[in-house]
C-alpha positions in Angstrom: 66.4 -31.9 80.2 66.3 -32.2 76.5 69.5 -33.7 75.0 69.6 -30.2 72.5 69.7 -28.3 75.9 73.6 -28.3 76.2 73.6 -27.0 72.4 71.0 -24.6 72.7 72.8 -22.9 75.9 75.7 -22.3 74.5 74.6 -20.8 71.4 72.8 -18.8 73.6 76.3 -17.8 75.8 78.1 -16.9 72.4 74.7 -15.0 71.1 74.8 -13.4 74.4 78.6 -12.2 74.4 78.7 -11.0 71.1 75.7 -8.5 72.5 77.4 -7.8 75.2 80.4 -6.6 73.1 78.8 -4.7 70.8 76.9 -2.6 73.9 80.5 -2.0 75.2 81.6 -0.4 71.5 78.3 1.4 71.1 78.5 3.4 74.9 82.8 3.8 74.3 83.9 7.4 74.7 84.3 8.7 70.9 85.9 11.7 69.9 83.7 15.2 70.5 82.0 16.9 68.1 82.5 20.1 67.2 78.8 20.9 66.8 77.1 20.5 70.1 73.3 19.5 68.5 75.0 17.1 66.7 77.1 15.6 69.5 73.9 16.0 72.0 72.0 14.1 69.0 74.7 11.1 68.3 75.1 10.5 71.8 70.7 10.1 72.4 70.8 7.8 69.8 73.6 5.8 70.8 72.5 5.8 74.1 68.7 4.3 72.9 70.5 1.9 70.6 72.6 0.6 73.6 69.9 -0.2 75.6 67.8 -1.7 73.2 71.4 -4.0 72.6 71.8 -4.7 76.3 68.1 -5.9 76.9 68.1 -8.4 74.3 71.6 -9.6 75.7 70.4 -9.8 79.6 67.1 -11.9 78.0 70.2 -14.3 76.5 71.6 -14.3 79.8 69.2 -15.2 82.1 68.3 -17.5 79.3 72.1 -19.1 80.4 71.7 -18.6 84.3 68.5 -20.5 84.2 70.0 -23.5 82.4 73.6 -23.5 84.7 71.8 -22.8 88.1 69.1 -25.6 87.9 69.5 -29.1 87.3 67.5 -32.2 87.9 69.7 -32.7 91.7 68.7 -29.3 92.3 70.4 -25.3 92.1 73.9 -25.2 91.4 75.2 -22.3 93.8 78.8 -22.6 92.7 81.0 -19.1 92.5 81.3 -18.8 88.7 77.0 -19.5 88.4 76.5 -17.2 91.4 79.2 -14.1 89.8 76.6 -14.4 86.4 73.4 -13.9 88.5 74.6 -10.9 90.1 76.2 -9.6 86.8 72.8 -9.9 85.3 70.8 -8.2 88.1 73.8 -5.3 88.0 72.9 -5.1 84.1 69.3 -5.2 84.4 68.9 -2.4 87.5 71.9 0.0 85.6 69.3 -0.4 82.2 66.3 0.0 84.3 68.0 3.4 85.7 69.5 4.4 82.6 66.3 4.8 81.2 65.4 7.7 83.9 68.6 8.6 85.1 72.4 9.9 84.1 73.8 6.5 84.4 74.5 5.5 81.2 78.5 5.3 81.7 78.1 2.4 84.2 77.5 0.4 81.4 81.4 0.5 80.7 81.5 -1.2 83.7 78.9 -3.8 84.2 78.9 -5.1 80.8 82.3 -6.6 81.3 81.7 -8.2 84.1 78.9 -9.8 82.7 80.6 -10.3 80.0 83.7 -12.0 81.6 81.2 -14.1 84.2 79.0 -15.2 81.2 82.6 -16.8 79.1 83.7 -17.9 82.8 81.0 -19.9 82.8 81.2 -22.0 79.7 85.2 -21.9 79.6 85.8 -22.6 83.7 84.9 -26.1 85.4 82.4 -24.6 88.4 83.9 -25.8 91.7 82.8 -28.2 94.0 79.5 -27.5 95.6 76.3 -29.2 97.0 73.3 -29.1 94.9 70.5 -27.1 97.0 66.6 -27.0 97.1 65.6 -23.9 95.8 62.8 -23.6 97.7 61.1 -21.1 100.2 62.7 -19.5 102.9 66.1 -20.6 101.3 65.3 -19.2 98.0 64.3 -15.7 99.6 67.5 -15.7 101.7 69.4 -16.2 98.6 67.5 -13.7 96.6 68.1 -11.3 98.9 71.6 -11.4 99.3 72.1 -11.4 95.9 70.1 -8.6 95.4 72.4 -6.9 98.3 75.8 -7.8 96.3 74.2 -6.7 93.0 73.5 -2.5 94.5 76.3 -2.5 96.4 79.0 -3.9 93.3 77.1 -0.7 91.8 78.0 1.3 94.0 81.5 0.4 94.0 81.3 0.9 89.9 79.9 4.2 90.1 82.8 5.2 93.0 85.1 4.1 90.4 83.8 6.7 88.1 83.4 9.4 90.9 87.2 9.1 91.3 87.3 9.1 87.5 85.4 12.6 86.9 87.0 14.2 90.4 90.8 13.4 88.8 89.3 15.5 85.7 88.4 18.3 87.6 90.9 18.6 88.9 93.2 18.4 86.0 93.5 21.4 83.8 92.0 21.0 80.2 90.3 18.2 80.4 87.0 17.7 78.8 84.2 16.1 81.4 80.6 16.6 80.0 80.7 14.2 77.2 81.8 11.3 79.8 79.5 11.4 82.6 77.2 13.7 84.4 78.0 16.9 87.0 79.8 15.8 89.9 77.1 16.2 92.6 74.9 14.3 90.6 77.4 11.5 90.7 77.8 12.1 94.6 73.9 11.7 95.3 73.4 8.5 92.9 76.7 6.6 94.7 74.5 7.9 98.5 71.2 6.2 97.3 73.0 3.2 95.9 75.1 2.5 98.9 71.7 3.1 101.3 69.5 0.4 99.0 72.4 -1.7 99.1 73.0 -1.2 102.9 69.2 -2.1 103.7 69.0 -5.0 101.1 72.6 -6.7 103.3 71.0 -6.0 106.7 67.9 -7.7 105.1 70.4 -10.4 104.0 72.1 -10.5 107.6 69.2 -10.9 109.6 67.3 -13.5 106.5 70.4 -15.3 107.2 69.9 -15.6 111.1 66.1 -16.7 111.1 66.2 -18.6 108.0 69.3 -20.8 108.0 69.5 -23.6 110.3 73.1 -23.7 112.5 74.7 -21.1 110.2 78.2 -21.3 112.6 78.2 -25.1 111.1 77.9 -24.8 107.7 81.3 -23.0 107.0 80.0 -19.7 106.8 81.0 -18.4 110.1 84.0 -16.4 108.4 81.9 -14.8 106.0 79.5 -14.1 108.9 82.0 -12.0 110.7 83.5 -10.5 107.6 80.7 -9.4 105.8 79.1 -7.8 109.3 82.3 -5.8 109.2 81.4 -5.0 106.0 78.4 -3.4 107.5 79.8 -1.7 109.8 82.1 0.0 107.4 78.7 0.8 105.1 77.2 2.4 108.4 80.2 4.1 109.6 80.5 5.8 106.5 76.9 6.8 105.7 76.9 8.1 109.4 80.2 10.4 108.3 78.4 12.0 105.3 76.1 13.0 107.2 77.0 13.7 110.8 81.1 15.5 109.2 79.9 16.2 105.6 82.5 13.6 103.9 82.2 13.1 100.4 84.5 13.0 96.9 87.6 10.9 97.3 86.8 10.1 101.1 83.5 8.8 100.1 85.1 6.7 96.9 87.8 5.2 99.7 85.0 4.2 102.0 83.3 2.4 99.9 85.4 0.1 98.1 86.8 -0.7 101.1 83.5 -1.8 102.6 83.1 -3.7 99.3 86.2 -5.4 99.3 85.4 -7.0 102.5 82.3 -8.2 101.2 83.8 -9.7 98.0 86.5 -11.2 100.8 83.4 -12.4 102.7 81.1 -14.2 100.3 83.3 -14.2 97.0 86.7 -15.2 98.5 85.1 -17.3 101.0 83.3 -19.9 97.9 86.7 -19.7 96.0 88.8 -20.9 98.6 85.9 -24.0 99.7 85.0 -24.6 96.2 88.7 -24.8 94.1 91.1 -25.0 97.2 89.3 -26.8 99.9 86.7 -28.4 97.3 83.4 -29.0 99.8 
């Protein structure tokens, strides 16, 4: 690795963050305008400068994961280099949507946690870990799982604002349009996010199985049984919208509870073997 490398990556990280700030200003709720056109107007423009912000931060970004993940012993697949990759692929999918779809607001939430994972990274020692061969079977297990955390972190972000825009409603006088699309909108985005997500973690599960050699002895067996329960909870809800109709807050509950066991499972599994237990 060149000796400028080091240099180089962290101008990159600071480039990055001050991107990454700026994005977070631009999509901030700003007072409504009284003229509708112009409002409508302001906020397309806004919107198209944001993205065009945010795409030239997430190349600075994967610039930085690039450099942190690999070395010359190998991939690095400590917590703090693992949060950034799946902040960056939560960045990249809600820009890729954005450009289609009413999901601009997630932005207010993503971009943070990039933004926090990406100074985490340069300001935090990453904890004790074995360098890995990122390499076939391995390397698609990975992928997928990461992929899997990614849609599903979405999902929990955009049940965050569901709860957000139902406590609206329901409170009298408060303005809703200019923060985030109709409510049922918001409903049938969270359903599609939580089934890609869903199919991407049994994808994961079963990767997991065929791929990884004695997984019970490689102290994962925790995160094994967590994160199936996890699943389960995905599955059990998903079958409840369907089969009973549930949906609003019940659906908002479900989720996040499914997601915190699977931050429990993978995230709060590495933390505790990486800072605490240190192997």
């Amino acid at each position: 690795m060149s000796e400028f490398a080091p240099a180089l990556s962290l101008v990159t990280t600071l480039v990055t963050a001050l991107l990454y700030a700026y994005a977070l200003k631009l999509q901030w709720p700003k007072q409504r305008s009284s003229a509708a056109g112009l409002q409508n107007s302001a906020t397309t423009q806004t919107e198209q400068r944001t993205r065009w912000v945010v795409l030239v931060a997430l190349l600075g970004h994967a610039f930085s994961c690039h450099q942190i993940l690999f070395s010359d012993e190998g991939g690095q697949l400590s917590l703090l280099y693992v949060a950034n990759v799946v902040a960056l692929i939560m960045t990249l999918v809600v820009l890729v949507a954005a450009f289609r779809l009413p999901v601009a607001r997630l932005f207010l939430l993503v971009i943070p946690i990039g933004l926090v994972a990406l100074l985490l990274s340069v300001l935090v020692e990453p904890g004790v870990t074995e360098s890995h061969s990122l390499t076939g079977p391995l390397l698609a297990h990975i992928l997928i799982s990461l992929a899997a955390y990614s849609a599903l972190m979405l999902a929990a972000c955009q049940s965050v604002l569901l709860a957000i825009l139902d406590k609206r409603l329901k409170t009298p006088g408060k303005q809703t349009s200019q923060w985030m699309p109709p409510l049922e909108t918001m409903e049938q985005l969270l359903v599609a996010m939580l089934w890609i997500g869903l199919t991407l973690l049994t994808a994961s599960i079963i990767s997991g199985f065929l791929f990884l050699e004695d997984m019970f002895a490689q102290n994962v067996s925790h995160h094994i049984v967590i994160t199936s329960l996890s699943w389960l909870v995905y599955a059990f809800f998903l079958t409840g919208r369907y089969v009973f109709g549930w949906r609003g807050l019940t659906a908002v509950r479900w989720t996040l509870v499914a997601f915190t066991l699977l931050v429990i499972g993978y995230l709060g599994s590495k933390f505790v073997l990486e800072y605490i237990l240190q192997r």
